[in-house]
mmCIF file of the C-alpha atoms, coordinates in Angstrom:
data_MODEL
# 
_entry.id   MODEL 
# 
loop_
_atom_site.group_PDB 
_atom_site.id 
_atom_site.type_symbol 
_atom_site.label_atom_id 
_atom_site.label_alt_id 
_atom_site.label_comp_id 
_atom_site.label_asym_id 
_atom_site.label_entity_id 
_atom_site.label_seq_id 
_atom_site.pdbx_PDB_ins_code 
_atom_site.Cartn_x 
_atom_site.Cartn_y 
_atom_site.Cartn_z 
_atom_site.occupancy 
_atom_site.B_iso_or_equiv 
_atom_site.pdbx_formal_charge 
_atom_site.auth_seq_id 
_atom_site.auth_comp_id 
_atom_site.auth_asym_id 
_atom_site.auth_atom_id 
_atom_site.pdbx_PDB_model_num 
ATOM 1  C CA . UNK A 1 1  ? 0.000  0.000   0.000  1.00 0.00 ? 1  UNK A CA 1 
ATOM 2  C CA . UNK A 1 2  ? 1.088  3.973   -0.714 1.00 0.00 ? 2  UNK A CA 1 
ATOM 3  C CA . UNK A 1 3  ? 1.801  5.520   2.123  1.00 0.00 ? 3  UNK A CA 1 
ATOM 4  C CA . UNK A 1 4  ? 3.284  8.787   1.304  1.00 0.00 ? 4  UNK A CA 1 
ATOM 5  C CA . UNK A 1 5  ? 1.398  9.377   -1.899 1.00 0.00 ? 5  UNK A CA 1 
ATOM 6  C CA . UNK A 1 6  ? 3.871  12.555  -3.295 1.00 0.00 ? 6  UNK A CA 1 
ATOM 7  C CA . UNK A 1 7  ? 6.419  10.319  -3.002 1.00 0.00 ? 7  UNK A CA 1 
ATOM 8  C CA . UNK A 1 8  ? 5.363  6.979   -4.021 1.00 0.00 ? 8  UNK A CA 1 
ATOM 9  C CA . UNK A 1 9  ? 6.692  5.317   -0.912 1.00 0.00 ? 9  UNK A CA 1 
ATOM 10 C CA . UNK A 1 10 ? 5.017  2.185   0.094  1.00 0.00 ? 10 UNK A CA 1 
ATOM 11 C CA . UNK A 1 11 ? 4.921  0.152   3.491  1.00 0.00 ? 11 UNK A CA 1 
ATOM 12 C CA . UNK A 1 12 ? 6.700  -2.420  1.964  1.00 0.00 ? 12 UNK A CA 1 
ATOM 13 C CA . UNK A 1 13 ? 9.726  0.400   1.434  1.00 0.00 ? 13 UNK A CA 1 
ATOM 14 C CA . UNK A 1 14 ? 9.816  1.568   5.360  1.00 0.00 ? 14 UNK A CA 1 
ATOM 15 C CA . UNK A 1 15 ? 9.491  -2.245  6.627  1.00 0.00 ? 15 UNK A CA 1 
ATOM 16 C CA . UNK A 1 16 ? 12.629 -2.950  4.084  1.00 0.00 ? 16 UNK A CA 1 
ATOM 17 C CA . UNK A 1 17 ? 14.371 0.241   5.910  1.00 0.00 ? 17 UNK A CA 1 
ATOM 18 C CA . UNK A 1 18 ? 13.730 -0.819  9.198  1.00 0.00 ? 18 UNK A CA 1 
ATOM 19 C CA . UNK A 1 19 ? 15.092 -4.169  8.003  1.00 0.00 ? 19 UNK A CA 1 
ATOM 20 C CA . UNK A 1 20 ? 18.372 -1.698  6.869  1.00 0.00 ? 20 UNK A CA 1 
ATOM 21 C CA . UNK A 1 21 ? 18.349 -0.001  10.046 1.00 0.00 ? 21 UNK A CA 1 
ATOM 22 C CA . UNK A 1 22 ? 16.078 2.806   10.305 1.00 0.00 ? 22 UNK A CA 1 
ATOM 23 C CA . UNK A 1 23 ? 14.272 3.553   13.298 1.00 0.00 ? 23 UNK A CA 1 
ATOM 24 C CA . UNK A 1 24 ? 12.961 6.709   13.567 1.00 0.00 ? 24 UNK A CA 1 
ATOM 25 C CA . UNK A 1 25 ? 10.889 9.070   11.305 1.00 0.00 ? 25 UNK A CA 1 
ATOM 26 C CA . UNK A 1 26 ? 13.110 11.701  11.145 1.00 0.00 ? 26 UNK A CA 1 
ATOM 27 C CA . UNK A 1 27 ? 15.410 8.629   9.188  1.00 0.00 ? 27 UNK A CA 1 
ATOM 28 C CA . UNK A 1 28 ? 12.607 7.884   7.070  1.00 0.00 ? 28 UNK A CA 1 
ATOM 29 C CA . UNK A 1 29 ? 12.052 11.737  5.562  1.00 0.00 ? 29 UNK A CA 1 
ATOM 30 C CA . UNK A 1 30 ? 16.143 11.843  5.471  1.00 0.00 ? 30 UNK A CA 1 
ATOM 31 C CA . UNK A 1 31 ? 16.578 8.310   3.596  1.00 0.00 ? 31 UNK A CA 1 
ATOM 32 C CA . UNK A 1 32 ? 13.074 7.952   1.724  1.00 0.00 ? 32 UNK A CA 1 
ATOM 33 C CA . UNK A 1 33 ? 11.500 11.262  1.628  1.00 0.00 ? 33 UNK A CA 1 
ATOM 34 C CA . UNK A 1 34 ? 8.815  10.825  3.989  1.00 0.00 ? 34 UNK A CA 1 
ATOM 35 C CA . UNK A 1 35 ? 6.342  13.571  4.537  1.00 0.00 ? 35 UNK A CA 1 
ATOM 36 C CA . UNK A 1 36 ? 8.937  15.774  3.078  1.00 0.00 ? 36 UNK A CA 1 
ATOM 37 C CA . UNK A 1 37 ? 5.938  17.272  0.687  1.00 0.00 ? 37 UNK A CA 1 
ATOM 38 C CA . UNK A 1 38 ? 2.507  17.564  1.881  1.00 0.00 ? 38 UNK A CA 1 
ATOM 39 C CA . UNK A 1 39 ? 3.174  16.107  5.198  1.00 0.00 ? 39 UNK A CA 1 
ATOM 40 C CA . UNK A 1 40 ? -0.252 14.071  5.400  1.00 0.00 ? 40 UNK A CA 1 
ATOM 41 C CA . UNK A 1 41 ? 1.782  10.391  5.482  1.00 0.00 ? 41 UNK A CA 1 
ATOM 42 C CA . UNK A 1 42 ? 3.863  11.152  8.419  1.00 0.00 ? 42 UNK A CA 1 
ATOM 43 C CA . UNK A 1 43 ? 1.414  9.559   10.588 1.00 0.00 ? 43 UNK A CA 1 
ATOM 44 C CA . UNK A 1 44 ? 0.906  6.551   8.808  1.00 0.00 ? 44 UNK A CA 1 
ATOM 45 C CA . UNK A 1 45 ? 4.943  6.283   7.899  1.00 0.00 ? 45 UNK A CA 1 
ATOM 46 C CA . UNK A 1 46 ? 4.980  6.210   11.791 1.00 0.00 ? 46 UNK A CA 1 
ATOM 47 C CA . UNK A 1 47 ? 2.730  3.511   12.741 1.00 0.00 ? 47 UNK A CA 1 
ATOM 48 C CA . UNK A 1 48 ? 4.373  1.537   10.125 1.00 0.00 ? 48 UNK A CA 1 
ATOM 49 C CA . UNK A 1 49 ? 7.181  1.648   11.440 1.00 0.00 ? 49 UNK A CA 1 
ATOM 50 C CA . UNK A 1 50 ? 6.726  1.131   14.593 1.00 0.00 ? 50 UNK A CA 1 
ATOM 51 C CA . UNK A 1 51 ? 4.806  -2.270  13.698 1.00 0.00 ? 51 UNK A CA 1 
ATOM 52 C CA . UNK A 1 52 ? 7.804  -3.297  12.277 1.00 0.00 ? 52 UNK A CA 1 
ATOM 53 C CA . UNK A 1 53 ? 10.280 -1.908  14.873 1.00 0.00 ? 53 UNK A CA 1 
ATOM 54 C CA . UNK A 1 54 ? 7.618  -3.957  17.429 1.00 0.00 ? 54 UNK A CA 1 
ATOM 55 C CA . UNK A 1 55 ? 7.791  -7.286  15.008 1.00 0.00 ? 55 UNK A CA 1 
ATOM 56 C CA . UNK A 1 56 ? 11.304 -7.737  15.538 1.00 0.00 ? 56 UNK A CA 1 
ATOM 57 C CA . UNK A 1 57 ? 11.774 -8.442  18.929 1.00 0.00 ? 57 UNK A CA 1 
ATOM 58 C CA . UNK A 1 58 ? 14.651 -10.578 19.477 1.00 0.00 ? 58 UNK A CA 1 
ATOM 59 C CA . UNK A 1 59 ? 15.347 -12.985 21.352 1.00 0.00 ? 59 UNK A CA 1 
ATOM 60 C CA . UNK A 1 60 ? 18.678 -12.433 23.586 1.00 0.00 ? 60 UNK A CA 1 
ATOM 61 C CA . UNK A 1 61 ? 18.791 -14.712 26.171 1.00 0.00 ? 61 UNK A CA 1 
ATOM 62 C CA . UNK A 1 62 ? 16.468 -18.136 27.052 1.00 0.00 ? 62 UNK A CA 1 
ATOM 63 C CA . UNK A 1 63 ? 16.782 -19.098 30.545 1.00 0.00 ? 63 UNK A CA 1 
ATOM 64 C CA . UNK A 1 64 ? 15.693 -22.772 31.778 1.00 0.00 ? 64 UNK A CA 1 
ATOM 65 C CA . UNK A 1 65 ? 13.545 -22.229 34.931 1.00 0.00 ? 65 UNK A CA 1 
ATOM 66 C CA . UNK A 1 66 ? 13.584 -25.492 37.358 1.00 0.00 ? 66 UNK A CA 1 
ATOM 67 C CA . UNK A 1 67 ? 10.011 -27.172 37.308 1.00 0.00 ? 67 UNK A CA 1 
ATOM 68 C CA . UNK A 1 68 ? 8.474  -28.067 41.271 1.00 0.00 ? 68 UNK A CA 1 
ATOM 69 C CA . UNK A 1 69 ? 9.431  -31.973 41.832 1.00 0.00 ? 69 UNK A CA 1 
# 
């Protein structure tokens, strides 16, 4: 889906930046061009992001906890 329709940037383009390291919106409008025209996708750009920021949780550390006998 479009989200910032000036600049023909969709979802799929700020999930592949987060994947590339973005993480913030202010990277987005440097890197993409995000709501650096009308302004009216910033809010979407945002929630996208942070879906994907929130989607890849990681894993670091797995500890066994003893079961009751």
């Amino acid at each position: 889906m479009i989200v910032c329709v000036c600049n023909n940037i969709s979802d799929r383009e700020i999930r592949q930046a987060v994947n590339l390291g973005i993480s913030s919106v202010a990277e987005l409008h440097k890197e993409l061009g995000v709501g650096t025209m009308c302004g009216k996708c910033v809010s979407y750009a945002r929630e996208v992001l942070n879906e994907h920021l929130d989607s890849k949780t990681t894993i670091t550390e797995v500890r066994r906890v003893p079961q009751a006998a």
